[in-house]
C-alpha positions as CSV (number, residue, x, y, z in Angstrom):
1,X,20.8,-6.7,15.5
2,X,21.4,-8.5,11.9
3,X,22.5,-6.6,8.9
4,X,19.8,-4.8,6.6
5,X,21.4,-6.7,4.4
6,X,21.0,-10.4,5.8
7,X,17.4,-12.3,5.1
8,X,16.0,-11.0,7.8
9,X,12.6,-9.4,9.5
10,X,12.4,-7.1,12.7
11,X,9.8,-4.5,13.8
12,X,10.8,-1.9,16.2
13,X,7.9,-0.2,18.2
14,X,6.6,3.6,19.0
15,X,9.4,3.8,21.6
16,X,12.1,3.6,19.2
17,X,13.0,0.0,20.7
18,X,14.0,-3.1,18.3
19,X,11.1,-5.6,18.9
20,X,12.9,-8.9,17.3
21,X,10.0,-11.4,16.0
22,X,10.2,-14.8,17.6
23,X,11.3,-17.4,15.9
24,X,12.0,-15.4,12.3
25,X,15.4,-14.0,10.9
26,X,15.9,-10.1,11.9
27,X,14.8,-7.6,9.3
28,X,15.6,-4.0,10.2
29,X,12.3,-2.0,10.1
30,X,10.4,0.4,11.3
31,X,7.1,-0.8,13.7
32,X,3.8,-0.1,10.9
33,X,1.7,1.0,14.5
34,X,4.9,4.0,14.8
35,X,3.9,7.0,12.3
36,X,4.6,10.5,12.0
37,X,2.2,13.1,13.3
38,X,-1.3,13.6,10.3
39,X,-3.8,16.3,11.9
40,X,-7.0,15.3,13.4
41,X,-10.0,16.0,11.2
42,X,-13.2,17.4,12.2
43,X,-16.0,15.1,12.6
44,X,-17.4,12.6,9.8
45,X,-20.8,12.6,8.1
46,X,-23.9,12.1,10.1
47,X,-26.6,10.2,9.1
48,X,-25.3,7.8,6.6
49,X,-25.9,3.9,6.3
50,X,-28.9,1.4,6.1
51,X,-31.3,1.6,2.7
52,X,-28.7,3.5,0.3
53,X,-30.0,6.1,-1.4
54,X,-27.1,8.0,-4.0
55,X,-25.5,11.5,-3.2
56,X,-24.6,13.4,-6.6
57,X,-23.3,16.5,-5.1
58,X,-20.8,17.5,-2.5
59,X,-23.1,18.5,0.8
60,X,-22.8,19.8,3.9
61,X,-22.8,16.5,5.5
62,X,-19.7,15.2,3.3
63,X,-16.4,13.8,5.9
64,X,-13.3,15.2,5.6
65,X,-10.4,13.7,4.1
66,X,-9.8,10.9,6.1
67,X,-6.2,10.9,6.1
68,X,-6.0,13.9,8.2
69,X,-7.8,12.3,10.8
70,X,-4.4,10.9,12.3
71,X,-2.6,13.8,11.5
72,X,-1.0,14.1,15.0
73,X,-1.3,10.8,15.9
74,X,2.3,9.6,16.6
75,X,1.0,5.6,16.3
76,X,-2.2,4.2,15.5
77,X,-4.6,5.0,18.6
78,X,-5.9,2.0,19.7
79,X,-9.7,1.6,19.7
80,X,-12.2,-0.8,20.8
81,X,-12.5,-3.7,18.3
82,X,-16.0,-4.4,19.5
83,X,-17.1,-1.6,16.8
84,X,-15.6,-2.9,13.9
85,X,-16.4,-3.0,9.8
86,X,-15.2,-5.0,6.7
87,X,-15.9,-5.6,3.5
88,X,-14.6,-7.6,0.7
89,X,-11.4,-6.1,0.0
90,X,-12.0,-6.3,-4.5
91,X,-15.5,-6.0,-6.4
92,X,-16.2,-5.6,-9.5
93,X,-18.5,-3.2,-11.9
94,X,-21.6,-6.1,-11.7
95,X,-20.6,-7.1,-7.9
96,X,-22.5,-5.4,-4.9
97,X,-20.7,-4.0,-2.2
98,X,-21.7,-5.6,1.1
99,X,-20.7,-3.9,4.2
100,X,-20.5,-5.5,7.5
101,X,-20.6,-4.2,10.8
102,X,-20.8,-5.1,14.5
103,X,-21.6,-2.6,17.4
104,X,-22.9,-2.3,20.5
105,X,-25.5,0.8,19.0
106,X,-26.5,1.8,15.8
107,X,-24.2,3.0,13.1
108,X,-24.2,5.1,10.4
109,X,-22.7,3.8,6.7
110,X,-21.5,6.0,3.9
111,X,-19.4,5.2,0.3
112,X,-16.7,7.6,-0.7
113,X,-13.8,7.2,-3.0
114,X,-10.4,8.9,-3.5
115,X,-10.2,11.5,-5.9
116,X,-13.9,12.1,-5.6
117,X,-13.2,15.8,-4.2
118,X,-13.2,17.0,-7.4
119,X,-10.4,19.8,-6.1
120,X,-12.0,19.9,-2.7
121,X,-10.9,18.4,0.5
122,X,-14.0,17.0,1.5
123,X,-14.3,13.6,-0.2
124,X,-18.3,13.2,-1.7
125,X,-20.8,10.8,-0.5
126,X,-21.4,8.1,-3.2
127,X,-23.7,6.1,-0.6
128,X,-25.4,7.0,2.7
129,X,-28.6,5.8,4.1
130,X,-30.3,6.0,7.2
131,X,-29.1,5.2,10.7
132,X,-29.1,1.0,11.3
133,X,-28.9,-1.5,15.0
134,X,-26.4,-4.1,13.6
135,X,-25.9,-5.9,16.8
136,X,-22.8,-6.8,18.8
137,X,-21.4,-10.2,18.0
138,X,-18.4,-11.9,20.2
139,X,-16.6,-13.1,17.2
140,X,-13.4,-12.0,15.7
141,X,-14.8,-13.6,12.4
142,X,-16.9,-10.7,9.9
143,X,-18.3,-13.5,7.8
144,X,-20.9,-13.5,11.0
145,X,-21.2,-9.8,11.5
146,X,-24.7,-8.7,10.1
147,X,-24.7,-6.6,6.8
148,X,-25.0,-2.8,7.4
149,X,-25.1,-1.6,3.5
150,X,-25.6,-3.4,0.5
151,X,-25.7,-2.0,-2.6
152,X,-24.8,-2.2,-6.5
153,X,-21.6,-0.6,-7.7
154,X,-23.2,1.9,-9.5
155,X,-22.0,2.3,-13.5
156,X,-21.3,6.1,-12.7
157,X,-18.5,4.9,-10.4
158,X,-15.4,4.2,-11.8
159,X,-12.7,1.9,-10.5
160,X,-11.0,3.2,-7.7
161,X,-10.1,2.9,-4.5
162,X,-13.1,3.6,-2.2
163,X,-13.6,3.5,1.4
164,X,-16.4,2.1,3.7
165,X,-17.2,4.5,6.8
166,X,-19.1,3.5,9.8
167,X,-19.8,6.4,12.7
168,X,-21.5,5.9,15.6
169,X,-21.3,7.6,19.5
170,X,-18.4,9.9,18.2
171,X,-15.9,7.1,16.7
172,X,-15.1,6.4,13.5
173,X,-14.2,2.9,11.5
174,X,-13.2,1.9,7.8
175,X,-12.8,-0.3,5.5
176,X,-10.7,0.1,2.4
177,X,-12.0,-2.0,-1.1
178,X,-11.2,-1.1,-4.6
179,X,-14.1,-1.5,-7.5
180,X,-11.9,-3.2,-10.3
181,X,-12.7,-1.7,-14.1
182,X,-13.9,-4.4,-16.3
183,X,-11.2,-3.7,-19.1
184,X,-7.7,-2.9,-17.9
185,X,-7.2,-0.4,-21.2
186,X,-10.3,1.6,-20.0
187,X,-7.8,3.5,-17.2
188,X,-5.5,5.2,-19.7
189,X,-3.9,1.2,-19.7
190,X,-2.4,2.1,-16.1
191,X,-3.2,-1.0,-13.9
192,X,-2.5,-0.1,-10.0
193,X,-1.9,-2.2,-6.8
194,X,-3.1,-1.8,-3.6
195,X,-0.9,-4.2,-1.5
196,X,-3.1,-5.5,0.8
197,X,-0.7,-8.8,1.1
198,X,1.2,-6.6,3.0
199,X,-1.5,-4.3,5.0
200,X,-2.4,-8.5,6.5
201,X,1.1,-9.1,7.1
202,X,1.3,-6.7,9.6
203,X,-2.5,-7.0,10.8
204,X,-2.9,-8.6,14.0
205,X,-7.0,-8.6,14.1
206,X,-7.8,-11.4,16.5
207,X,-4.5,-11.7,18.2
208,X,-1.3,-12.2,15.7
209,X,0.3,-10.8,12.4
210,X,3.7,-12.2,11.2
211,X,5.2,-10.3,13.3
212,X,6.4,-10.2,17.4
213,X,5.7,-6.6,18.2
214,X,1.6,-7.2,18.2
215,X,1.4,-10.8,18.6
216,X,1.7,-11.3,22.4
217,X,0.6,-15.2,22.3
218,X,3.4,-15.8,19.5
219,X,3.9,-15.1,15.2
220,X,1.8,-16.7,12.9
221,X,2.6,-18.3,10.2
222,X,-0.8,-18.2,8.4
223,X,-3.2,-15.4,8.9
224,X,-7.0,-15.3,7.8
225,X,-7.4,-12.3,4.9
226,X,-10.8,-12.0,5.0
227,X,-10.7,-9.7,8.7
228,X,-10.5,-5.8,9.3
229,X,-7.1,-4.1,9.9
230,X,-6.0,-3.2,13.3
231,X,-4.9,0.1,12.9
232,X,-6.2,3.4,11.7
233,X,-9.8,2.8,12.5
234,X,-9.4,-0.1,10.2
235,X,-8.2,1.8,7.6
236,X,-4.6,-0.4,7.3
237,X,-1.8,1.2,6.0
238,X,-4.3,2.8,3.6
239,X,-2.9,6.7,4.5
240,X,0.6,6.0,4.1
241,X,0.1,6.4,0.6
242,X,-2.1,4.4,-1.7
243,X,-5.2,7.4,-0.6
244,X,-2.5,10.2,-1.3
245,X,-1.6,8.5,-4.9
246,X,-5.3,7.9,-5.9
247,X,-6.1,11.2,-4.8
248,X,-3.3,13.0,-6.6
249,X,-4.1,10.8,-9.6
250,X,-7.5,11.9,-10.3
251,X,-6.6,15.6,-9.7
252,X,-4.3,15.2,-12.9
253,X,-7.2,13.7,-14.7
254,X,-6.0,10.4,-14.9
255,X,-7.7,7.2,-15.1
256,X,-6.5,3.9,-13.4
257,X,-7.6,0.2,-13.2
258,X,-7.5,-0.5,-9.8
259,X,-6.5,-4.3,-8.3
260,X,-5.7,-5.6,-5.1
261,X,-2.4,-7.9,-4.5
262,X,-5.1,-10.8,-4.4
263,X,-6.3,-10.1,-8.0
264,X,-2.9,-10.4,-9.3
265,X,-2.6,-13.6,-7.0
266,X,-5.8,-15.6,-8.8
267,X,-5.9,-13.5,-12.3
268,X,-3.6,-12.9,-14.3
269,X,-6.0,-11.2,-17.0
270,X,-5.7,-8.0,-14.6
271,X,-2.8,-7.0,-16.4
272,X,-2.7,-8.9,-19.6
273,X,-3.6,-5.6,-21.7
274,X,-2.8,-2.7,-20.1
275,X,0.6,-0.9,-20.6
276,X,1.9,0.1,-17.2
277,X,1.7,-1.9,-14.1
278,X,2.1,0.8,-11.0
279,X,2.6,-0.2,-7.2
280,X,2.3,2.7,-4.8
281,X,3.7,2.2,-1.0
282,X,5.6,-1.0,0.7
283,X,4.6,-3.9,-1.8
284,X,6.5,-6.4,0.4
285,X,4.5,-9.6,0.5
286,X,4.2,-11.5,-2.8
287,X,3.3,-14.7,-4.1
288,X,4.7,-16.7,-6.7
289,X,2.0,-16.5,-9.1
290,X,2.2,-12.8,-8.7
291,X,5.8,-12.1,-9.7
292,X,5.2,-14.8,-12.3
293,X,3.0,-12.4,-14.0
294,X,4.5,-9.1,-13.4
295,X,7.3,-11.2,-14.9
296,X,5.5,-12.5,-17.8
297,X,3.6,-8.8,-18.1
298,X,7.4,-6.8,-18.5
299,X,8.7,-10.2,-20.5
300,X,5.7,-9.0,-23.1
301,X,6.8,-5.4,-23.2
302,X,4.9,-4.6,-20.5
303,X,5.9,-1.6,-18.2
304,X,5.8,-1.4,-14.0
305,X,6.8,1.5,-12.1
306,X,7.2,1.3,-8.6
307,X,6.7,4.4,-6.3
308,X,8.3,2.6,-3.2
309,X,10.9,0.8,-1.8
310,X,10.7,-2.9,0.1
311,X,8.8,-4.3,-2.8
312,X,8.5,-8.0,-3.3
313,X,10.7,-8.8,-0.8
314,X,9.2,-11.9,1.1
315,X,7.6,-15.0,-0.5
316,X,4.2,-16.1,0.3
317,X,1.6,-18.7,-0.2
318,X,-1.6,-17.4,-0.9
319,X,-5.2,-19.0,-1.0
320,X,-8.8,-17.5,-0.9
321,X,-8.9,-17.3,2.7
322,X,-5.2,-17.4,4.4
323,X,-1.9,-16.1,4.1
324,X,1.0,-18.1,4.7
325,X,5.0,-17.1,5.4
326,X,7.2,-19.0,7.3
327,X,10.1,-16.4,6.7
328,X,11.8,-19.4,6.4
329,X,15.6,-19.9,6.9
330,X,16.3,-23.4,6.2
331,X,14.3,-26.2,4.1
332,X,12.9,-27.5,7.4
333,X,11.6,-24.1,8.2
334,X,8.7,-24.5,5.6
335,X,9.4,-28.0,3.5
336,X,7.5,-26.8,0.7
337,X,8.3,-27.2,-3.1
338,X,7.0,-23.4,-2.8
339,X,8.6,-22.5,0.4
340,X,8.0,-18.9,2.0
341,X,11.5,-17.1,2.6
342,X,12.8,-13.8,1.1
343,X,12.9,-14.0,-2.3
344,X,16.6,-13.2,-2.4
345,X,17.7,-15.8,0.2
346,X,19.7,-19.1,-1.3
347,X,16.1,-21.3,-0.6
348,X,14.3,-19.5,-3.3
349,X,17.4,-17.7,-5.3
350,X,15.6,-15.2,-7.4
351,X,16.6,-11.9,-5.9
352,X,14.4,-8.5,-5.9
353,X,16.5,-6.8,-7.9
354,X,16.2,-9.0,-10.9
355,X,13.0,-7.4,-12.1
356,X,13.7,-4.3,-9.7
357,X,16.6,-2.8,-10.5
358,X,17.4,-2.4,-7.1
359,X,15.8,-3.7,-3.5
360,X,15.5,-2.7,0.2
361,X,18.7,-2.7,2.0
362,X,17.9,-0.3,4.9
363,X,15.4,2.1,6.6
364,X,15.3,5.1,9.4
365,X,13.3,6.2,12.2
366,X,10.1,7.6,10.3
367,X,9.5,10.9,9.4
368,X,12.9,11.2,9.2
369,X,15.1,11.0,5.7
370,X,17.4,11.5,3.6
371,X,18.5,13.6,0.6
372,X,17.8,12.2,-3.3
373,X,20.7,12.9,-5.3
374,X,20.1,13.4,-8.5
375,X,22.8,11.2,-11.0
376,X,21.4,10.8,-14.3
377,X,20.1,14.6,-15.4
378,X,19.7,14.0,-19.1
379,X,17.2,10.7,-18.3
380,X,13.5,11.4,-19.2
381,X,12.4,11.1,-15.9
382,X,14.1,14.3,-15.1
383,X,12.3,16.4,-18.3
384,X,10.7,19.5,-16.9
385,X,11.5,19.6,-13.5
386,X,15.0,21.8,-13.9
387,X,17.0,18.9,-12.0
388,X,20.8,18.9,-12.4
389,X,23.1,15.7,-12.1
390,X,24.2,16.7,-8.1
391,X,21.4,18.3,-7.1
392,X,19.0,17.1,-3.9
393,X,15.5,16.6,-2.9
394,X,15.2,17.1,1.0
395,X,14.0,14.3,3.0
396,X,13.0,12.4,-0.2
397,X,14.5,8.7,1.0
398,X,12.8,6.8,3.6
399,X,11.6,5.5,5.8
400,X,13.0,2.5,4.1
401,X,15.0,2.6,0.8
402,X,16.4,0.4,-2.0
403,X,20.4,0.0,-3.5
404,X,21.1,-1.5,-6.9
405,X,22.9,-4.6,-5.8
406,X,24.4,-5.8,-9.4
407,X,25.9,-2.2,-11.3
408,X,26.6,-5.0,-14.0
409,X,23.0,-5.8,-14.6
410,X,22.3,-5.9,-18.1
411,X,19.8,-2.9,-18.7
412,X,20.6,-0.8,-15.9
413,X,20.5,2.7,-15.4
414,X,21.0,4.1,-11.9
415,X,18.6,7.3,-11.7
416,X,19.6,8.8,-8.3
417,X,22.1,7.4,-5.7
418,X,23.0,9.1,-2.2
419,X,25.4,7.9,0.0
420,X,24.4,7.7,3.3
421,X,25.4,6.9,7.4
422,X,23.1,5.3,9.5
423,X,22.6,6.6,12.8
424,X,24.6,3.1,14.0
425,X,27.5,4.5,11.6
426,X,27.6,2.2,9.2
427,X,27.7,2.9,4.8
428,X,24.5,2.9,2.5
429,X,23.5,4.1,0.0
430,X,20.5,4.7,-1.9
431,X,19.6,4.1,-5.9
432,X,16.8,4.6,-7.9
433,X,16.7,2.9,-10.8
434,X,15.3,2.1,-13.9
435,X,15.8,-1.8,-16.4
436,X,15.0,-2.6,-20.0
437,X,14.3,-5.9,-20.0
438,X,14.6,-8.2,-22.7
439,X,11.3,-8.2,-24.5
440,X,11.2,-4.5,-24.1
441,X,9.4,-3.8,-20.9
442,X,11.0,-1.2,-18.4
443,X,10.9,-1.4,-14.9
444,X,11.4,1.9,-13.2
445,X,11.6,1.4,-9.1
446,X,12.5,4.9,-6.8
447,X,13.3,2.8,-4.2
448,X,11.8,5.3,-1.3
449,X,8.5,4.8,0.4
450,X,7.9,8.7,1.1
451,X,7.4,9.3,-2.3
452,X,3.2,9.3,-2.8
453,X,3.4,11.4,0.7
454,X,5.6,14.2,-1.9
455,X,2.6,13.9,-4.4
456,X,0.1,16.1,-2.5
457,X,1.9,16.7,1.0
458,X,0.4,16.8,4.5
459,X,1.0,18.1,7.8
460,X,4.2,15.7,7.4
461,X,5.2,16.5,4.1
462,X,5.5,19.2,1.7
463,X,4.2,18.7,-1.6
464,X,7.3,18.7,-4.6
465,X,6.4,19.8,-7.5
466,X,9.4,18.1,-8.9
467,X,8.2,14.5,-7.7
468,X,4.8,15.2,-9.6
469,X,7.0,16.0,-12.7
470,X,8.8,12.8,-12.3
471,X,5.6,10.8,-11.7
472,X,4.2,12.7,-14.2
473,X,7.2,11.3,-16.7
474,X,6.8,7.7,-15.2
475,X,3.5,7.4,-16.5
476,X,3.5,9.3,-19.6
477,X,6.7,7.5,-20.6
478,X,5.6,4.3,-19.7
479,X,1.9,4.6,-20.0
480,X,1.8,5.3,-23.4
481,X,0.0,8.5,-22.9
C-alpha cells in the first residue's frame, strides 16, 4: 500500500479490504459505497408526479427527511437500476425542471428542497402530481427515458439544493439538482458548491467510475455526466453532507447561491460578485478553469471557506457531456497540454495547499475519528464557543483529513492541529487552517470531511454546538454579514 502522501488513488470496500484501482497510482481511501449506519425512514409521499400542481403547506403526505432513510445502512443497498430517475443536475430561476424516469409501472414524482422544513423534519412538497406509466426502456442513457414531471421553477423558490423523488411498488429513487439564484449577491453574497465532479468520479452507472472497486470490466478514463448516481437510491453522495449543510443553513436564516462544480467549470460569473465562496463535503475533482477562478475570485479579495478535507486534489478535463482523468503518472499517461494527474504531482506542479492552506494526507475507517485540537484560541473562528488553546472536539477529524504541508507559507495560520497514529502505526497529523492571500482574500480550509455531519447530527453524529459557532464565524467573518 503507497504512502497517503504519494500521488496516489485507492478505494477500499465494505469489508475493510484495500481494493487498488487498475492501472492508477494508490490513493489511500475509504470505498464511497462503505458508510456508517443513518436510520431507515418511514415511507415517502404517496401520490405525487405527472401534471404538477403546487403544495404551499406542509401535509400529511410530505416524505421524511431523506437522509434518514439509510440510517442503518452500513453501504449503499443495492437496487434495481431498471427504476431509475435523473434530471439536469443545475437550472436556473427561468429554466424548467424536467424529470425523467424509466420503470416497469407507474411512478409517483414529487419536488422538495433542503431547508424547506421550516423547523420540522418532514421536508414540504414544492411539486406533486398525479400517478404516471413512464415505460421501461433498456438503455443506460436518460436522454431517452420519457419525462415524468416538467414544470417551471416557480419565483417563490429560492435557490437551493432540491431533490427529485420518484416512488413506486414500495421503492424509492432520487435525483439531486440545485436551482442557481440569478444574482450571486441575492444569498447574503455566500456562493455554495455542490461537487458533483466528484459524486461522477465515483459513479459507476452503466458499468465503470474511475475507480477499480465498482468497475468489474476495467477504470474509465472518461465518464458520461449526464447519468443517475449509483448509490443511495440515486441520491450520490448527496447525504454525506451537502443535504445536512443546506438544511442547517436555512434553519439559521441564511441565504445561499447555490452552483454545481459544472457551473464554476463553464461560468465564471457564478462567483464574480459574491463575497464568500463555500464548498461543503469531499470537493476532490477539479478542472482547471475551476481553480482558475476560485484563484482569480480570492486574487480579487474574494473569500472561500472549505468545510472538508480532500479538496481539489485531482485534475480533470471537463466538457458538457464527459469527465475525463487519467490520474496520470507520467507525460505518456495523458499527453495533454492539460494533462489529468493530482494537482500536486511534478506533471502539473501547483499543489493543493497553495490556495488551501493545507491538503489531504490521510483518512480512517469511517465513522471512526479523531480528536480536533484546538491551537490558535484567540483566532475569530473560535469567538463564542468557550474553546481553549489544548482543548478537543471528539471524533471531529475524518474520515479523511488535511496537514499544512509548507508552515513557511506566507499568510498562514494553523487553526487546529492533532497529532495522530494510524491504525498501521505510522505519524500524522491533522491542521486546519486558514491564508491571507495577497489581494486580500482568505481562505479558511478545516481540513475534515465530518464536519457538515457536526452541523445538525444524526444517528451517527452528535450535533456540536461549537462547530455551528465556528461555521457561524466562517461565514459572518468572511461573508460580510
Amino acid at each position: 500500500m503507497a504512502s497517503p502522501t504519494s500521488d496516489s488513488s485507492e478505494g477500499v470496500g465494505p469489508s475493510g479490504q484495500p481494493r487498488l484501482a487498475q492501472e492508477e497510482p494508490v490513493e489511500r481511501r475509504t470505498g464511497r459505497r462503505a458508510v456508517l449506519r443513518y436510520g431507515i425512514g418511514a415511507a415517502a409521499a404517496g401520490a405525487l408526479g405527472g401534471a404538477a400542481r403546487l403544495v404551499g403547506q406542509i401535509g400529511s403526505d410530505a416524505p421524511p427527511d431523506p437522509a434518514t432513510e439509510f440510517a442503518t445502512a452500513v453501504e449503499s443497498p443495492p437496487y434495481d437500476q431498471s427504476f431509475a430517475l435523473w434530471t439536469e443536475p443545475s437550472v436556473g430561476m427561468d429554466d424548467l425542471v424536467e424529470v425523467r424516469a424509466r420503470a416497469p409501472f407507474p411512478v409517483e414524482i414529487a419536488v422538495i428542497r433542503a431547508g424547506a422544513e421550516t423547523g420540522r423534519q418532514r421536508p414540504r412538497l414544492l411539486a406533486t402530481g398525479s400517478r404516471v406509466d413512464v415505460g421501461s426502456d433498456g438503455t443506460d442513457d436518460p436522454a431517452g427515458w420519457p419525462v415524468a414531471l416538467r414544470i417551471p421553477v416557480d419565483p417563490t423558490w429560492p435557490s437551493g439544493l432540491y431533490l427529485a423523488v420518484a416512488e413506486g411498488r414500495g421503492q424509492r429513487r432520487y435525483a439531486p439538482f440545485v436551482i442557481r439564484a440569478a444574482d450571486p449577491t441575492a444569498g447574503d453574497g455566500l456562493v455554495v458548491q455542490v461537487p458533483l465532479t466528484t459524486y461522477h468520479a465515483y459513479n459507476a452507472w452503466g458499468g465503470a467510475s474511475l475507480y477499480r472497486y465498482n468497475s468489474p470490466h476495467g477504470v474509465a478514463r472518461e465518464l458520461a455526466i449526464r447519468r443517475p448516481f449509483d448509490v443511495f437510491n440515486g441520491a450520490g453522495f448527496l447525504f454525506y453532507g451537502d443535504w445536512q449543510f443546506a438544511r442547517w443553513l436555512a434553519g439559521e436564516g441564511r441565504r445561499a447561491s447555490w452552483i454545481t462544480s459544472f457551473d464554476l467549470h463553464r461560468d465564471p460569473t457564478v462567483v464574480e460578485r459574491a463575497r464568500l465562496f463555500v464548498s461543503v463535503f469531499h470537493d476532490e475533482y477539479w478542472s482547471t478553469p475551476m481553480r482558475q477562478t476560485l484563484e482569480g475570485f480570492v486574487a480579487s479579495g474574494g473569500n472561500a471557506a472549505f468545510f472538508a478535507a480532500n479538496s481539489i486534489y485531482w485534475r480533470i478535463r471537463l466538457t458538457d457531456s464527459t469527465l475525463t482523468c487519467h490520474k496520470a503518472r507520467q507525460w505518456s499517461d495523458d499527453p495533454h497540454t492539460d494533462i489529468t494527474a493530482t494537482w500536486r504531482h511534478d506533471l502539473v506542479g501547483r499543489p493543493e495547499a497553495e490556495l488551501l492552506g493545507s491538503q489531504y494526507v490521510d483518512y480512517v475507517r469511517y465513522g471512526a475519528g479523531y480528536d480536533w485540537t484546538v491551537t490558535a484560541a484567540d483566532h475569530w473562528i473560535y469567538r463564542g464557543t468557550g474553546l481553549r488553546d489544548g482543548d478537543r472536539i471528539a471524533g471531529l477529524v475524518g474520515y479523511e483529513w488535511d496537514h499544512a504541508p509548507d508552515a513557511d507559507l506566507a499568510g498562514l495560520t494553523v487553526l487546529a492541529r492533532t497529532g495522530i497514529v494510524t491504525p498501521d502505526g505510522e505519524q500524522r497529523r491533522h491542521e486546519a487552517t486558514e491564508v491571507r492571500h495577497q489581494g486580500g482574500g482568505t481562505v479558511v480550509n478545516v481540513g475534515t470531511n465530518y464536519w457538515p455531519r457536526f452541523l445538525l447530527g444524526d444517528a451517527a453524529f452528535r450535533a456540536d454546538r461549537r462547530v455551528q459557532r465556528m461555521t457561524a464565524n466562517v461565514l459572518d467573518r468572511l461573508g460580510g454579514r
